[in-house]
C-alpha positions in Angstrom: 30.6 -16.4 -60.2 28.8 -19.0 -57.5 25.6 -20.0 -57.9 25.3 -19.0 -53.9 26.7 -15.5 -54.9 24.0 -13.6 -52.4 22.6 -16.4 -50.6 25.6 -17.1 -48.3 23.8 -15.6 -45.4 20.7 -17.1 -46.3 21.9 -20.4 -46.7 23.9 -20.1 -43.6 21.9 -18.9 -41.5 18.9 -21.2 -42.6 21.3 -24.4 -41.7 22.5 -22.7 -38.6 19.0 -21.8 -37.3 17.8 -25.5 -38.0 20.8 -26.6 -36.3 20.2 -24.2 -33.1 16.7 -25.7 -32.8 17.5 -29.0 -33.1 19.9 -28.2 -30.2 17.5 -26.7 -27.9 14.9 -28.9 -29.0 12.1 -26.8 -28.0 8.4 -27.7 -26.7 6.1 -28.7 -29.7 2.7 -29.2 -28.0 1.3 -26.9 -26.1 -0.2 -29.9 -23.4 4.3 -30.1 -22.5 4.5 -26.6 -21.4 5.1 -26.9 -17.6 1.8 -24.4 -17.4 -0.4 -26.4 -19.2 -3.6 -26.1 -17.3 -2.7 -23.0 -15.1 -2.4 -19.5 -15.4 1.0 -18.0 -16.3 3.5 -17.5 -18.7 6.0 -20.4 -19.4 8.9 -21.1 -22.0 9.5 -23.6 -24.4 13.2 -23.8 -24.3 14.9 -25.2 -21.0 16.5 -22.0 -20.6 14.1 -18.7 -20.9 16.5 -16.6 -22.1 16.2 -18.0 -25.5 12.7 -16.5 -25.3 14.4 -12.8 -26.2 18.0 -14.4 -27.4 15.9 -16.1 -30.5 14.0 -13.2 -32.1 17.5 -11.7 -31.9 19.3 -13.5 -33.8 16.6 -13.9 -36.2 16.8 -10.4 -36.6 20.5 -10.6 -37.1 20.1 -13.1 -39.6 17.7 -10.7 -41.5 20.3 -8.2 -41.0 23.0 -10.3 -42.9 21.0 -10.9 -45.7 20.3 -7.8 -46.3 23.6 -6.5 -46.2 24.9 -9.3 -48.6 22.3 -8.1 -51.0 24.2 -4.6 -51.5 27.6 -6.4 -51.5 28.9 -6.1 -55.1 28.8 -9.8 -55.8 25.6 -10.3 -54.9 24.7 -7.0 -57.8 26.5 -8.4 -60.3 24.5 -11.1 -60.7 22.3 -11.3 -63.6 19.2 -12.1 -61.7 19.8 -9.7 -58.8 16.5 -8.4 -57.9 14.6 -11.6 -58.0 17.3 -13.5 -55.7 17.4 -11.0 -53.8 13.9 -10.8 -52.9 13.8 -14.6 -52.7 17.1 -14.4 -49.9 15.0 -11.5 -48.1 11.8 -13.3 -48.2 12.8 -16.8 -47.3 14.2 -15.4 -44.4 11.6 -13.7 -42.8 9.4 -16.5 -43.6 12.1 -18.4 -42.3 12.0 -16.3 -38.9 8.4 -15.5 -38.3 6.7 -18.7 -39.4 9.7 -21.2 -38.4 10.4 -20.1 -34.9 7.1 -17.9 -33.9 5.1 -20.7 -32.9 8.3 -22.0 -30.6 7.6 -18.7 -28.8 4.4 -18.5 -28.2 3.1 -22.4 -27.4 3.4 -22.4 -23.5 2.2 -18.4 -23.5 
């Protein structure tokens, strides 16, 4: 048995997500935002769709873990309830505190 049995998705997706914002390369500091100073809602991301695109696939990401989590390699693992809370946890902590503040900077 791997010693990622269970935290494929996790692992993954973690790499994959760091990867995707290191592509976009998103505004930081809220005195970038092309609003800074006015009224108005602006985005981080050169492209605005990624505004609704992002908590998307963050949610899809969630979604992966937790299906991996009922797949029968991830229960036969003799430490299956505390890796999988880890996998569920780290992701959403992943999501909300990783790529939250990319969303709301230049709001």
């Amino acid at each position: 048995m791997s010693r990622l049995s269970g935290l494929w998705a996790c692992t993954v997706g973690f790499i994959g997500l760091l990867l995707l914002l290191w592509y976009l390369h998103p505004i930081a500091d809220q005195r970038q935002c092309p609003n800074w100073g006015a009224n108005g809602n602006a985005s981080a991301f050169a492209d605005e769709r990624w505004d609704f695109r992002l908590p998307l696939l963050i949610a899809a990401w969630l979604a992966a873990v937790l299906v991996e989590q009922l797949l029968p390699p991830a229960r036969r693992s003799p430490a299956r309830g505390a890796r999988a809370l880890a996998a569920v946890l780290v992701t959403a902590v992943a999501g909300c505190c990783g790529v939250f503040p990319f969303l709301v900077v230049c709001r």
